[in-house]
Structures are given as structure tokens and as C-alpha cells.
C-alpha positions as CSV (number, residue, x, y, z in Angstrom):
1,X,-6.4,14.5,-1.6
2,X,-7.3,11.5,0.5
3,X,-9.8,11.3,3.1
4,X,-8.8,10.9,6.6
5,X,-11.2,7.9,8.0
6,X,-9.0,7.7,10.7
7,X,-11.8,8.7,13.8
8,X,-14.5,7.0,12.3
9,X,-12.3,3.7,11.7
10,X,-11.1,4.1,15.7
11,X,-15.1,4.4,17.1
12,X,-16.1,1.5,15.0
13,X,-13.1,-0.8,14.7
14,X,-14.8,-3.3,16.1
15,X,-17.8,-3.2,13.4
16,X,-15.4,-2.6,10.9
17,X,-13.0,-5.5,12.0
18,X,-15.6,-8.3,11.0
19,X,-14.8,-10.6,8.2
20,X,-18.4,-9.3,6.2
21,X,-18.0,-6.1,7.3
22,X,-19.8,-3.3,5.0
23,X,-20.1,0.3,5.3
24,X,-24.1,0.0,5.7
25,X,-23.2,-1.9,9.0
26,X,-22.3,1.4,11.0
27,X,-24.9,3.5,12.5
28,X,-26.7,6.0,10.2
29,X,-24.4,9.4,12.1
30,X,-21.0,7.1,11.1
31,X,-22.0,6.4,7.6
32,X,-23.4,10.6,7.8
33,X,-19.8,11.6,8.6
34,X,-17.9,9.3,6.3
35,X,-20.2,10.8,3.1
36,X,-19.7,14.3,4.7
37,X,-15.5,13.5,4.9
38,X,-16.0,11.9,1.2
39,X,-17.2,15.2,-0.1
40,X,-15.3,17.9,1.4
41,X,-12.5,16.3,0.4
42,X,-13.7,15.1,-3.4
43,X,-15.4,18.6,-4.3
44,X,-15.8,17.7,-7.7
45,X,-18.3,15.1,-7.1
46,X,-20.3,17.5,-6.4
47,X,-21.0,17.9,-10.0
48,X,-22.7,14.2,-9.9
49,X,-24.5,14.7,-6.8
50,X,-25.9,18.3,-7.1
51,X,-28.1,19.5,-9.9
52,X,-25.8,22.3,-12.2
53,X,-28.3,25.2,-10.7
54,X,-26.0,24.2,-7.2
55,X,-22.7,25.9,-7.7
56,X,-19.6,24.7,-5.8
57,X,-20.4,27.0,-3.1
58,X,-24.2,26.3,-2.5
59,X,-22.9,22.7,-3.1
60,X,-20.5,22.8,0.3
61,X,-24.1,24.8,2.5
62,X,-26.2,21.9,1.0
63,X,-23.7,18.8,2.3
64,X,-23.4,21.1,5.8
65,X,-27.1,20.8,5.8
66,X,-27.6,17.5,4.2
67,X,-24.4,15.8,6.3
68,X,-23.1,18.2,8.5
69,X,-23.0,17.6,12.4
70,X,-26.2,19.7,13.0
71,X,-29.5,18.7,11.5
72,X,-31.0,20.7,9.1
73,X,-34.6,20.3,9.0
74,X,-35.7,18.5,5.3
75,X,-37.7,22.0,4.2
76,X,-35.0,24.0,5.1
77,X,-32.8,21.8,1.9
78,X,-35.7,21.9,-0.1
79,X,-36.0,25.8,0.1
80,X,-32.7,25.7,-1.2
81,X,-32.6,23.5,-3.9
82,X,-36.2,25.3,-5.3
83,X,-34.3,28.6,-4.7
84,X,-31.6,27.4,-6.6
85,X,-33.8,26.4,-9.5
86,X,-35.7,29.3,-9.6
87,X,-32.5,31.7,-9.4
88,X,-30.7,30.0,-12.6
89,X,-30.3,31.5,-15.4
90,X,-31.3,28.0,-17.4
91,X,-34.5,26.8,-18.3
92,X,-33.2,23.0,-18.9
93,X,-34.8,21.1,-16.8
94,X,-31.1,18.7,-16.6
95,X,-29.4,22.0,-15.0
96,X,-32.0,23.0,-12.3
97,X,-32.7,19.1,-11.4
98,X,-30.7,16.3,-12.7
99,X,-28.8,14.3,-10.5
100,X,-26.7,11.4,-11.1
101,X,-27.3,10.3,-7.3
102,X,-30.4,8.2,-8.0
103,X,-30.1,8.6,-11.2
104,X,-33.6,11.2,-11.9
105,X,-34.5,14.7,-11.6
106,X,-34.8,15.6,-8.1
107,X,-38.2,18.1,-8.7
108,X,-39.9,15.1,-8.8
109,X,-38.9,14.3,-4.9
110,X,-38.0,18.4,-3.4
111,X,-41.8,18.6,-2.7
112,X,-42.0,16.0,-0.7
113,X,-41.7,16.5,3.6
114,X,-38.9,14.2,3.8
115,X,-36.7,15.4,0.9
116,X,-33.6,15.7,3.1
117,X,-33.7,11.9,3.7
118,X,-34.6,10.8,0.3
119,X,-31.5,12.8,-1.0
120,X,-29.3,11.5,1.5
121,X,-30.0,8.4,1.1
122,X,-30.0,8.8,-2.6
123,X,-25.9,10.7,-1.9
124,X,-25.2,7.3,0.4
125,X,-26.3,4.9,-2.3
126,X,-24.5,6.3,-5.4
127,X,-21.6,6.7,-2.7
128,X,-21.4,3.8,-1.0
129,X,-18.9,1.8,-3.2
130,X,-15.8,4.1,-3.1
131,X,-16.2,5.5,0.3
132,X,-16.2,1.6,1.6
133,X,-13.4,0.8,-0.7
134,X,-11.4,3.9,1.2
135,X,-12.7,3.4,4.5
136,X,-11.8,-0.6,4.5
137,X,-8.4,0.4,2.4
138,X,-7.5,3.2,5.3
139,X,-8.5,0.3,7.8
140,X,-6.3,-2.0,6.5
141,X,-2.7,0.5,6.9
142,X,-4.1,0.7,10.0
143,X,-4.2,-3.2,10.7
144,X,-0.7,-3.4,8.9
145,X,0.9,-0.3,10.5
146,X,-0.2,-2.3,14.1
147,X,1.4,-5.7,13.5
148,X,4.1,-4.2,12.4
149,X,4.5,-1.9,15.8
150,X,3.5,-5.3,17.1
151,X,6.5,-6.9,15.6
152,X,8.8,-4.6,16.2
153,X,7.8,-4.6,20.2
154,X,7.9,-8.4,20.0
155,X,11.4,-8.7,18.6
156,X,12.7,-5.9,21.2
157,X,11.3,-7.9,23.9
158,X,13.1,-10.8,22.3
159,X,16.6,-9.0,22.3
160,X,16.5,-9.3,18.7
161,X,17.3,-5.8,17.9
């Protein structure tokens, strides 16, 4: 399933359209959006992101609350993420905390008062590579889908067709 980057390429095209353009170079709600398209539409790296104590399910509520278009406020996620821990069935400390997003076990961050924006930016970070290699690959159909409507318009202004 691809992800549509369609909007977020149109607000930003400009940003975007630079010859050193990154990812990092949008505002924080654009890059937000494009890791929130990036993982309802690539479910199974959810298994990288989320501890195995967050199932699927719990996985889609915590990007809502972690990316979603309405804030969720940082003790809110970490109430989730303990409540997760302490409702598994495991006692490995891998399953309840281990995330492959930073690379550590995330019970040594949950307690602190700005977990929400560690763990995103921990999300963005392990991210960032393939959602800028879709976002600049969608961007460049785009580019190519335009000079060639451009083209074509030119070459019926021309009488060429």
C-alpha cells in the first residue's frame, strides 16, 4: 500500500522544491502528519516502533495520540504504555518495553513529563529515511506528471497535435 503525500507535498511544495530539501525542513505538524500517513498505512512497523505489550490495535490509539490531529497530552500516552505493561501477560522486560525506535527500552523514558515528545521524536528519527525517500519520490511523479501536462499544453498551443 503506498502512502498518499499528495496534500502535504501541495502545502509545502515550495520547501520541498529546494535543491537540499530534507524532510526535517517542514514544520514539526507536516513532518507529524507525514509519520501519522507512514504508519496507518505500513501497520506492520508497528512491531518496530511499539513495545510487543502494544498490540496492533492499542498500536493504531497510541499513533492517534502520539500523531494524530488532536494533541494528546504526554501523561495521557504514558498511562497507556504503563497500562499496557502492566496488563501483559509477559514478564520480559523486551516485550513490555523494547523499542527499536531509539533503539532502548522505553521504561527508562515513560516516567518522564514529556514522554509524548521524546517518543515522537524517537518514531521521527528511526522514520525519517523512508518516509523522505517516499515523500521526495511521490514529489518527483508529481514534478514529472506536470512537465509533461506542460508539454503537452505547449505542443497544442503549437498546432503540433
Amino acid at each position: 500500500m503506498l502512502t498518499d503525500y499528495s496534500d502535504l507535498i501541495d502545502l509545502h511544495y515550495d520547501t520541498l522544491n529546494k535543491e537540499d530539501a530534507r524532510l526535517l525542513d517542514l514544520p514539526d505538524e507536516a513532518t507529524d502528519r507525514a509519520v501519522y500517513l507512514w504508519l496507518k498505512t505500513h501497520k506492520s512497523w508497528y512491531d518496530d516502533i511499539y513495545p510487543a505489550s502494544i498490540s496492533r490495535s492499542v498500536g493504531d490509539i497510541a499513533t492517534e495520540m502520539l500523531f494524530g490531529k488532536t494533541p494528546v497530552a504526554s501523561r495521557i500516552v504514558t498511562n497507556l504504555f504503563v497500562a499496557m505493561a502492566e496488563d501483559s501477560d509477559s514478564d520480559d522486560r523486551d516485550d513490555l518495553w523494547w523499542t527499536c525506535a531509539g533503539d532502548l527500552y522505553l521504561d527508562t523514558i515513560v516516567n518522564l513529563g514529556n514522554f509524548a515528545d521524546e517518543f515522537r521524536s524517537l518514531i521521527y528519527l528511526y522514520l525519517e529515511g523512508d518516509i523522505e525517500d517516499a515523500v521526495f519520490e511521490q514529489k518527483a511523479q508529481y514534478d514529472g506528471e506536470m512537465q509533461r501536462e506542460a508539454g503537452i499544453y505547449l505542443s497544442e498551443v503549437r498546432g503540433n497535435c
